[in-house]
C-alpha positions in Angstrom: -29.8 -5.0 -4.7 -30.8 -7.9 -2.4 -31.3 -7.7 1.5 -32.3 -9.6 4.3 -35.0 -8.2 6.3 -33.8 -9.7 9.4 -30.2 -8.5 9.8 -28.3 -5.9 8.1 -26.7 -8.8 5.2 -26.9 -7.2 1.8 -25.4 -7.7 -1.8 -25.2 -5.2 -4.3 -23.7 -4.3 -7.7 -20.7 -2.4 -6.5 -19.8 -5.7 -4.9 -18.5 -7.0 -8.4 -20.9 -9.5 -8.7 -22.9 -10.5 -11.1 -26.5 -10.8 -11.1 -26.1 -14.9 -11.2 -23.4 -14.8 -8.3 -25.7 -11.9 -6.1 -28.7 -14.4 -6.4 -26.5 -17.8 -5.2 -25.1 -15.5 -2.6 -28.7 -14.5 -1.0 -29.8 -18.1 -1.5 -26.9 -19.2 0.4 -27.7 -16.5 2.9 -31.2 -17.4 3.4 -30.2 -21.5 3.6 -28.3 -20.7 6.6 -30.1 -18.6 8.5 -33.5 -19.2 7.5 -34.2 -14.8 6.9 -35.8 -13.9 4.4 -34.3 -11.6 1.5 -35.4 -8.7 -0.9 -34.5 -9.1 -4.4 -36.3 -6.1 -5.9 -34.9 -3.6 -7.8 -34.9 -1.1 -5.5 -31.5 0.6 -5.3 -31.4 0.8 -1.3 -33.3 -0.6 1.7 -36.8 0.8 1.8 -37.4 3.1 5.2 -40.2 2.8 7.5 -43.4 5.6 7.1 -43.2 7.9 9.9 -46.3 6.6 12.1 -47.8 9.5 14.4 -48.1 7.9 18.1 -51.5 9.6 18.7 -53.0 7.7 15.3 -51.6 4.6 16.5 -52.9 4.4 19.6 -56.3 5.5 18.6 -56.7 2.6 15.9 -54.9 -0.1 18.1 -56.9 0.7 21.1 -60.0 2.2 19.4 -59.9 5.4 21.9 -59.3 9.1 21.3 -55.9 10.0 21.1 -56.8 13.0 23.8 -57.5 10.3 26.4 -55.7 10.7 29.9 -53.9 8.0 30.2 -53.4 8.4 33.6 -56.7 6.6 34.8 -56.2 3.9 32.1 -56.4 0.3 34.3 -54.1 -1.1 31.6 -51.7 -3.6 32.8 -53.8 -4.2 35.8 -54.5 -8.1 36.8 -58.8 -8.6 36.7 -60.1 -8.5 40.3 -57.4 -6.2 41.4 -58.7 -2.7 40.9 -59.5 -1.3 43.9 -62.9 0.5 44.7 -63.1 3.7 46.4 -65.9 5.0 48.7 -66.6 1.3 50.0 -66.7 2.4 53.4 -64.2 -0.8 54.1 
């Protein structure tokens, strides 16, 4: 089987083709659009892992996963927190 990892274009032996004619085909596919194909001998597209959110977060933002998130300042411009107990 061959596949593009950028769109859902595939070839694939029930197609008829032969190995030859599957190969022109993703070369022709990936001269046009530039995408990049699979030609391993995998029988099917390979799925994603399951990620769990909570490990995710924690390595990307190097944080607990238990952090509220609610008093996070992300997506905040600097200089435009605002201070409480300023007496302003």
């Amino acid at each position: 089987m061959k596949f593009c990892h950028t769109c859902d274009w595939f070839v694939d032996e029930t197609d008829g083709a032969t190995e030859q004619e599957r190969s022109r085909l993703a070369l022709e596919h990936f001269v046009e659009t530039g995408h990049s194909i699979d030609s391993s001998g995998s029988v099917g597209r390979p799925t994603p892992p399951s990620i769990c959110e909570e490990l995710l977060i924690r390595d990307l933002l190097g944080v607990d996963a238990d952090l509220d998130m609610s008093t996070s300042t992300a997506g905040t411009r600097p200089g435009t927190e605002t201070e409480t107990g300023s007496g302003a």
